[in-house]
N, C-alpha and C positions, 0 to 999 in steps of 0.2 A: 627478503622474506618478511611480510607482513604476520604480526603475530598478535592476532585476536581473542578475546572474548566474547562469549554471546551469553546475554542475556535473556532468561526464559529458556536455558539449556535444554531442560525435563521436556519441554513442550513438542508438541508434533512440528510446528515448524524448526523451533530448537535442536532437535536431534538430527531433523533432516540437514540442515546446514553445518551443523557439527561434522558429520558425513563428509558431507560434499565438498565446505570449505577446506575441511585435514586432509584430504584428497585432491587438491592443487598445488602444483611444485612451487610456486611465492607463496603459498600463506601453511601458516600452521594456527590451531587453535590451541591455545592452553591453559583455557577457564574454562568452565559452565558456572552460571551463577542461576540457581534457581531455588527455593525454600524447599522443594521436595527433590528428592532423590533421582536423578537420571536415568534411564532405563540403560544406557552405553553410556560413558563417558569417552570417548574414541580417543583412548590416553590421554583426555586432558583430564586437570584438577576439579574437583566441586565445592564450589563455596555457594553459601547460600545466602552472601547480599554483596553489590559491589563496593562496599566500603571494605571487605574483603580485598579485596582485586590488588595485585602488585603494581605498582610504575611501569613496570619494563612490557607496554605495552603500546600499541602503535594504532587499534583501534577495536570498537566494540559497535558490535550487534546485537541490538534489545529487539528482539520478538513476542516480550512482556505482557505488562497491561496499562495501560495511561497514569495510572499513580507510578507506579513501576519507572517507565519510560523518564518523569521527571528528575527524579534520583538520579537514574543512570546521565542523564542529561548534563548535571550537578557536577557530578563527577568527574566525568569528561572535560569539561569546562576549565575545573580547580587542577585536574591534571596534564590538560593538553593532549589529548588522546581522540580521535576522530572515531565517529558515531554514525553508524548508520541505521535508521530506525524503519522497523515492518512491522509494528504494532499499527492498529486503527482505532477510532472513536474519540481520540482526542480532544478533548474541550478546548474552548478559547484559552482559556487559563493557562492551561496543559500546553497548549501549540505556543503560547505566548512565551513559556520558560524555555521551551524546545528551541525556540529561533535564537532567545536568549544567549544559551551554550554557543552559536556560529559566531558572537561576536569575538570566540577564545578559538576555537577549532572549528575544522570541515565538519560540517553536520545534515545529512543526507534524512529528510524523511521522506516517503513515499509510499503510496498507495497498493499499490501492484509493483513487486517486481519481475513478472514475467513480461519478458520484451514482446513477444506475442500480443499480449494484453494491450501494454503501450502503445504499439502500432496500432490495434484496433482504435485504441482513442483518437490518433493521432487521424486515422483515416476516416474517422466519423465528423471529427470538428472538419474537415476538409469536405465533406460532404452537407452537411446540416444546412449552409445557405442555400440549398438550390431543392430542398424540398418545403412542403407544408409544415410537417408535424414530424415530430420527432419525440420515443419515448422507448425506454430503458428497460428491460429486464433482467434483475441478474438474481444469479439458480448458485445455492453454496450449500456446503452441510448440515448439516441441522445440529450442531455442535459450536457456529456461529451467531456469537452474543448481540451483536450489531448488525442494525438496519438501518435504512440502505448501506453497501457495503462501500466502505470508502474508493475502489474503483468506479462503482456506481455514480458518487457524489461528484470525483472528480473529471469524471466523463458527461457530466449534464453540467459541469463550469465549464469545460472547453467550447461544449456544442453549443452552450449561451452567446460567450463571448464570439465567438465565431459570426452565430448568427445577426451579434446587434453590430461586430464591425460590418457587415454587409447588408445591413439596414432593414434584416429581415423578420418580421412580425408575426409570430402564432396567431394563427384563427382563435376567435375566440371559441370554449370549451363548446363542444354542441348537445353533451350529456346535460339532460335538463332533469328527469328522474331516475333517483337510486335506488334500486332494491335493498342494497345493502351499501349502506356508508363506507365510502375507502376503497369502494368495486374500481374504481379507475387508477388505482397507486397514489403517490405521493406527487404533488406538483411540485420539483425543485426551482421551478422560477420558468417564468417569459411560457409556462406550457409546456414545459418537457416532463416529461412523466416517469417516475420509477416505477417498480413493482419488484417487491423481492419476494422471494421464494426460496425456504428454508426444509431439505429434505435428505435422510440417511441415503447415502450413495453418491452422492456428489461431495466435489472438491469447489472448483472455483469455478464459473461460467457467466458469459455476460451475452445480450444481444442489442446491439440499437439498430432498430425498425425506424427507416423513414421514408416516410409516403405523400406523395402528390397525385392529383387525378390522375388514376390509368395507371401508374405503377409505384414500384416501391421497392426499397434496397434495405437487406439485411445482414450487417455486419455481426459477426458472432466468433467470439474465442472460447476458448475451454482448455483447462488447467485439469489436465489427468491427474498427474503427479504432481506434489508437491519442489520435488526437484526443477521442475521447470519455475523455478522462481531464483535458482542457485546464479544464474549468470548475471542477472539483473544485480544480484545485493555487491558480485565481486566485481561488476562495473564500479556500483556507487564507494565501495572501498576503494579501488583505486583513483577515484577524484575529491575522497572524503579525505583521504591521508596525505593530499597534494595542493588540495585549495582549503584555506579559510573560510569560513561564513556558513550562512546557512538554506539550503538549497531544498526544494519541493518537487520529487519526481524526478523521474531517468531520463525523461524523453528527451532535453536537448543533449544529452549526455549519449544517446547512441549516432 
């Protein structure tokens, strides 16, 4: 019986894995650490920082904010306690301390954990050589701080890398006039294009659009519910509280 903390309790992701995690026969949760007050605490305790937190614990999930997420990093590290992190926007600094912590314990970050999602990624970078142009959209609530959304980011690293191991070159841009600066998204490198889109009513959604003369293929996921994120984090606990070091992403993990 895996016996957790999450970090960021109070938060919409927070509670939903509170939920979901205390509702699996291996694990139980028996923290929430969050500065404000929980809406449920689903019989676990509330503290409100992890300096807080007891020993007798086997591993924690920060759903936090990038200050946040270092601390908890900190801690884990001084206590030997595996980390699995679903916070995004991380600075160099920030990811730098992160990776840090895996030199002590299992330390899982990632982007996306809905496996759904993952796959998508996983079947875009498999696709991207064998078209022209390749460019990203992804659609989130409008209650989201961060652009492009770190599944975003790390889904135009794969389709890069992809692309240059098979030797494949974007056209150059053919937009020569702009009405409006920024009309075409963010270039994340080699040509691949983001475009985010911030709106009440959506959750998570991504599409990568790749096209060659004559046609074109559109891969696209959607994140209803937040739950559909619950399988992905209890994957990465069970390889966070079993392996040392510090790992980025689910996907060789399914």
């Amino acid at each position: 019986m895996l016996r957790i903390a999450i970090v960021g309790g109070a938060g919409r992701m927070g509670q939903i894995m509170a939920e979901c995690l205390g509702e699996r026969p291996d694990m139980t949760v028996v923290a929430l650490v969050d500065p404000n007050e929980p809406r449920d605490c689903f019989g676990a305790q509330h503290l409100t920082s992890v300096q807080e937190l007891a020993r007798e614990l086997d591993a924690v999930v920060d759903f936090s904010t990038p200050d946040t997420v270092v601390a908890t990093a900190a801690w884990c590290a001084d206590h030997h306690v595996a980390l699995v992190i679903g916070a995004t926007g991380l600075s160099a600094q920030q990811r730098i301390a992160v990776e840090a912590a895996g030199e002590h314990v299992g330390v899982i970050l990632a982007a996306n954990f809905s496996i759904g999602a993952v796959l998508s990624e996983r079947f875009a970078a498999m696709a991207a050589p064998y078209f022209e142009r390749v460019e990203i959209v992804e659609l989130h609530h409008d209650r989201k701080v961060d652009a492009p959304s770190g599944t975003a980011m790390a889904s135009a690293e794969r389709i890069r890398a992809a692309r240059a191991a098979a030797g494949r070159v974007t056209p150059p841009e053919p937009t020569e006039r702009f009405s409006l600066e920024g009309a075409r998204g963010a270039d994340a490198g080699d040509g691949v294009r983001i475009h985010s889109v911030r709106l009440p009513g959506l959750l998570a959604h991504q599409e990568v659009l790749l096209g060659s003369t004559g046609e074109g293929l559109t891969i696209r996921h959607d994140s209803y519910d937040r739950r559909s994120f619950v399988g992905g984090v209890a994957l990465a606990l069970e390889h966070a509280t079993t392996h040392t070091g510090f790992h980025f992403g689910i996907d060789d993990l399914l």
